[in-house]
N, C-alpha and C positions, 0 to 999 in steps of 0.2 A: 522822080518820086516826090519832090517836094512841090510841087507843084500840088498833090492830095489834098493839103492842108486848106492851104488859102481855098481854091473850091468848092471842100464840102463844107467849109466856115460859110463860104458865102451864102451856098443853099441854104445850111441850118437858118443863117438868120433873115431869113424870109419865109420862113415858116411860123407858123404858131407859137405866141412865147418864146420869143428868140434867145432873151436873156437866159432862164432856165435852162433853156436845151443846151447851148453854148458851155452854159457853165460841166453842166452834166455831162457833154460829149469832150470837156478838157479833162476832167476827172476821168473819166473811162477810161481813157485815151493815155493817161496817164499811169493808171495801174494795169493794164494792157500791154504798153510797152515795160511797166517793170517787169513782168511776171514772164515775157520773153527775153529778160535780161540776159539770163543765161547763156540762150543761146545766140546771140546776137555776134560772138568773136567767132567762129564755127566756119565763116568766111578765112576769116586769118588764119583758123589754124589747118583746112583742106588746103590753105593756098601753101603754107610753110611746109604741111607734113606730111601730104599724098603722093608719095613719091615711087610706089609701086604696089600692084596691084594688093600684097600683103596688110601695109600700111592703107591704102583705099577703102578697104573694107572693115578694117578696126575702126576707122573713126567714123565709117558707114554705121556701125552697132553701136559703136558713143555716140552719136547723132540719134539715133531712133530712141536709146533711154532714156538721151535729155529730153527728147521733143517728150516721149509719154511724161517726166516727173513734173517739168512746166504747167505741161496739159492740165496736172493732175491736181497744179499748185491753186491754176486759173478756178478751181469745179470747189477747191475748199473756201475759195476764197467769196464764192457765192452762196455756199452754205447761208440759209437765214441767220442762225445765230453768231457766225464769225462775221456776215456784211455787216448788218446792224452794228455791233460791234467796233468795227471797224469805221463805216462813214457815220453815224450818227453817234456814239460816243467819242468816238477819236478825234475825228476831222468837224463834227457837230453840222454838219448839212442840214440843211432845208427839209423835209420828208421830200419835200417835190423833188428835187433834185437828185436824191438818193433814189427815189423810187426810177426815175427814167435813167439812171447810172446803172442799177442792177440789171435792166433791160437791156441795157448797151451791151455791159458785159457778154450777158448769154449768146448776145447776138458775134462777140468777137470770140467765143470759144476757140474756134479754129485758128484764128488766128498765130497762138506763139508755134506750134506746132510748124503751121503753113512756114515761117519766116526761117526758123530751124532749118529745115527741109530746104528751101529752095539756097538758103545763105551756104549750107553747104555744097552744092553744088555749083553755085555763080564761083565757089573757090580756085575749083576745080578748073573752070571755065578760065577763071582769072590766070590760073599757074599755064593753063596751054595757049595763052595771047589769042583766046577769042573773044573778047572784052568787048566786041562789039553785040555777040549772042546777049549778056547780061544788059544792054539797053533795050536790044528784042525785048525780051520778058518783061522790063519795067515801062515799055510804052506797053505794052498787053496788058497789063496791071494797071494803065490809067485809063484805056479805053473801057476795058471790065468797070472799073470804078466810077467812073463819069458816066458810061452807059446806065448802071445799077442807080445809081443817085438820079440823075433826070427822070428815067422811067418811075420810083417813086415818089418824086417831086409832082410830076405831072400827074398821075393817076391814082396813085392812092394818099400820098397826103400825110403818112402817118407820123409822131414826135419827129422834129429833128436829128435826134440825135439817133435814131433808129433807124434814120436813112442815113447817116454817115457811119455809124457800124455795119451795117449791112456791107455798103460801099464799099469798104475799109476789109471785108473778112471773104467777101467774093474774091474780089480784085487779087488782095494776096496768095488765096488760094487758085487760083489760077493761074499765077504767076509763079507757084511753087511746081505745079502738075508742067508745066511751057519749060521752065529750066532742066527739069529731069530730062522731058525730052529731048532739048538743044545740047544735053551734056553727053548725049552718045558717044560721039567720036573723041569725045577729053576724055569721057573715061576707060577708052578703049586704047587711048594713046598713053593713058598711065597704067594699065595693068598690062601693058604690054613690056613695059622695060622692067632690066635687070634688076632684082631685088640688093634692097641693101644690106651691107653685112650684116648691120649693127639692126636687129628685128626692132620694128616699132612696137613695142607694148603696150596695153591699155595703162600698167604705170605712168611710164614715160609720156603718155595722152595726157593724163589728168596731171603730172606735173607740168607740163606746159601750159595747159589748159584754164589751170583753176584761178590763177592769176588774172588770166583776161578777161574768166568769168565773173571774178572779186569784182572786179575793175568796173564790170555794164549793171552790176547789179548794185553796185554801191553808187556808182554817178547817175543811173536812172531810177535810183532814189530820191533823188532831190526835185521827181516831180512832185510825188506825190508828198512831199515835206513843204512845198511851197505853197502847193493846197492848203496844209494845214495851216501854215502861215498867214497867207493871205484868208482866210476862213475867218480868222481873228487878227485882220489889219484894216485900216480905214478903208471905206469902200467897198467892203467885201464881194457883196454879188456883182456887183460891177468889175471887179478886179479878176474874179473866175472867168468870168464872159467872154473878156477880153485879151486874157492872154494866152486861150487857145489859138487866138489871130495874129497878137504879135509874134507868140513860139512859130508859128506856120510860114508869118513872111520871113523874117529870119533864118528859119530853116532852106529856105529857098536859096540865099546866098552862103550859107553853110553846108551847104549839100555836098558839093564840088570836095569840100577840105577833107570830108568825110568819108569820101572815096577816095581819095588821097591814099591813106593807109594803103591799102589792097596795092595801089599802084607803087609806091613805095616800096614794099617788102618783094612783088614780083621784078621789081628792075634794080634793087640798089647793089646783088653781087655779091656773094660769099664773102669776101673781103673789105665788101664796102667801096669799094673803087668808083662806082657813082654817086655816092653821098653829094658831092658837090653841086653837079646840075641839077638832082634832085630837091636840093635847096635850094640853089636859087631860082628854081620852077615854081618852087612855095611860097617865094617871097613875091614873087610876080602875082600868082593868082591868089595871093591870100589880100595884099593890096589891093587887087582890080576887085573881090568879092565883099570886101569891106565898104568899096568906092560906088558899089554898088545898089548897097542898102543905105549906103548916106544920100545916094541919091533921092530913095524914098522919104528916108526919115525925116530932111530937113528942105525938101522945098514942098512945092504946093502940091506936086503928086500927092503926098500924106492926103489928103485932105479926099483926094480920087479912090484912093486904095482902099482906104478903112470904110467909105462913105459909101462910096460908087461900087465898087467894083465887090468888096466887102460885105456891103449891106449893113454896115453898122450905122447906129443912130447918132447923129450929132454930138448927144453926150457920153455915149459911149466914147467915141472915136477920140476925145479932148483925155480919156487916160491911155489911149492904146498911142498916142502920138511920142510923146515923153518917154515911157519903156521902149519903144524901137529906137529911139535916139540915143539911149544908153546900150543898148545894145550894139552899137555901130561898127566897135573893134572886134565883137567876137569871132564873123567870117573870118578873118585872118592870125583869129588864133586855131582857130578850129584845124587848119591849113598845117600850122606849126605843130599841134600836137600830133595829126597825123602821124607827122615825119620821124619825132620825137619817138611814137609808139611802134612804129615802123623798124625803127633801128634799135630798139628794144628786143623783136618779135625776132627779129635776123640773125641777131647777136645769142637768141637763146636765154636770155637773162629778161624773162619779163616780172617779177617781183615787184621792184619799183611800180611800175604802172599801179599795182593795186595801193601802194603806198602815197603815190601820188595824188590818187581818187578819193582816198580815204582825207587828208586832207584839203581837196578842194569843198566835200561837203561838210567837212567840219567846217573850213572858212563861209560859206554861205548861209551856213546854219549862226555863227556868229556875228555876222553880218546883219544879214534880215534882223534877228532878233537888237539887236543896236539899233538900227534905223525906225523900226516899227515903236520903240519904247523911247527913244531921243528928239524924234521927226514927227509929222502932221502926212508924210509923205505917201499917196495911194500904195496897196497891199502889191499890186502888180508892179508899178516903179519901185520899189524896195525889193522884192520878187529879183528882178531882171538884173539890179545893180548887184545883190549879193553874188547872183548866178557869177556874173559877169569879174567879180572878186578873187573869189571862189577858186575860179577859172586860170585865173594868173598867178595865183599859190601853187595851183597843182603841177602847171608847167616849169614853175620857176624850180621845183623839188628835182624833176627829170633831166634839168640839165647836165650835172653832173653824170652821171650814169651815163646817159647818152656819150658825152665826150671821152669818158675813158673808154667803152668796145669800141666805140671806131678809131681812136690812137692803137689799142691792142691791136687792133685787126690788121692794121696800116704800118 
């Protein structure tokens, strides 16, 4: 999946106005994934909560309201009077930039909806150890994708960042319609066992639920806060441009930590009795994902990635170099929090997590704003550092918690 990123960066900036489109296709892309915030935990919670055909089907109907309220979030949000509003008094955009941002959107309508949808089902997937079906569906979602992008590269031509939402809202939607399919026999293998005593309620849904929702809708706020930030920090249009492409390589070695969760929660054991290898499988891959992107960041690859491969221009590339290099740890925390949210989600006690998210973005919010008012330092290096700050607040708060369910359990 992370592989999208880098990609359709590369296309966009070979296209017309690269800088523009870039900046515009980070912005879109950015309240895009807020607006499916929501439902982004919908994974965790089929994988924790699907446990007979009763419980299947309740969170089947809390799954279709959330997908329609998202939906419905994404259609206010393009309203003329609330965009405007929004990117040109709020975030203070370019018109141009705004104007190919509102375009993007439309074009990613389906989107939160699609991710809702297939997240729950890849859960499902997850709890019955078909884990290899959810890679089916995510290479089907990048040939869709890369198909969709060349073919408007090559023949029509139109804004960049019109070919990476495009890309971006096929791909997933297809990938959401391929999981339903592939989840036949998971979900024929959960509605087939004995119901549990204790009836799953839509209560009991939304009490588990709301925390994790808290949790993706408050830490994928801070994309579009760093917009704002960087909007009004040195560098500006260049600092939007480009940090669609450092978020994208980065996510590439963050990927793995990310998925982490899911695998975590399906193998660590009512009691927690795998906690142990589960860690130190985190500490192995969060090390080798970190070792991975310093690979990039600090030798002369850099110079291949962002240039070559990339398509960004020389002086673009001289601020995307710096922000990936402060970025370096975050793969291997990415990894840690996984685990940390993991045994949060097992134990039944997910509260903290929203508390812990709440202040990692306070910490990046105070961050940036230091840096930008102290420093001379590009909007996107201030950007990445605070993210990157932020990040190790909010984990440092879950330790505790984490340690006491697994001593109770143990």
């Amino acid at each position: 999946m992370a592989v999208e990123g880098p990609f359709l960066a590369a296309i966009i900036a070979r296209l017309a106005d690269p800088k523009f489109n870039l900046a515009a296709y980070g912005i879109a892309f950015a309240f895009a994934v807020l607006v499916e915030a929501p439902v982004i935990m919908l994974i965790s919670a089929s994988t924790a909560l699907a446990n007979d055909e009763a419980s299947f089907r309740r969170l089947r109907n809390f799954t279709y309201v959330l997908n329609g309220i998202v939906t419905a979030t994404m259609v206010v949000l393009l309203l003329p009077p609330v965009f405007d509003l929004v990117m040109l008094d709020v975030l203070g955009l370019p018109r141009e930039v705004a104007r190919l941002t509102e375009g993007a959107l439309w074009i990613l309508l389906p989107w939160p909806g699609a991710i809702g949808y297939r997240r729950f089902y890849q859960g499902i997937l997850i709890r019955e150890g078909a884990t290899r079906l959810v890679a089916y569906g995510t290479v089907l979602r990048l040939v869709t994708m890369s198909v969709t992008a060349l073919v408007l590269y090559v023949f029509v031509a139109p804004p960049g960042v019109y070919v990476g939402a495009a890309a971006l809202s096929l791909g997933v939607s297809i990938e959401a319609i391929a999981s339903r399919w592939m989840a036949r026999g998971a979900v024929h293998a959960v509605c087939g066992r004995e119901p549990e005593r204790q009836l799953l309620s839509y209560r009991r849904i939304v009490s588990f639920y709301y925390p994790l929702a808290l949790t993706s809708v408050i830490g994928l706020a801070v994309q579009p806060m760093l917009t704002f930030f960087m909007g009004r920090a040195p560098s500006p249009i260049e600092s939007l441009a480009v940090y669609p492409v450092v978020h994208a390589l980065s996510f590439i070695f963050r990927a793995m930590g990310l998925s982490y969760q899911e695998v975590a929660i399906a193998l660590m054991g009512d009691r927690f009795e795998h906690v142990r290898p589960l860690a130190t499988f985190a500490v192995i891959l969060g090390l080798a994902s970190s070792a991975g992107l310093a690979l990039v960041g600090l030798t002369p690859f850099a110079d291949v990635w962002f240039e070559t491969v990339s398509g960004l221009t020389t002086d673009l590339a001289r601020f995307a170099i710096p922000a990936t290099i402060v970025l370096i740890p975050l793969p291997a925390l990415s990894v840690w929090m996984s685990l940390q949210r993991a045994i949060l989600v097992v134990g039944r006690h997910t509260r903290p997590i929203g508390g812990a998210t709440l202040l990692e973005v306070g910490g990046v919010a105070v961050v940036f704003t230091i840096l930008i008012k102290a420093t001379t330092i590009p909007g996107v290096t201030a950007a990445v550092t605070a993210f990157l700050v932020g990040r190790i607040a909010g984990m440092s708060y879950l330790i505790p918690p984490c340690w006491r369910i697994v001593r109770a359990a143990r």
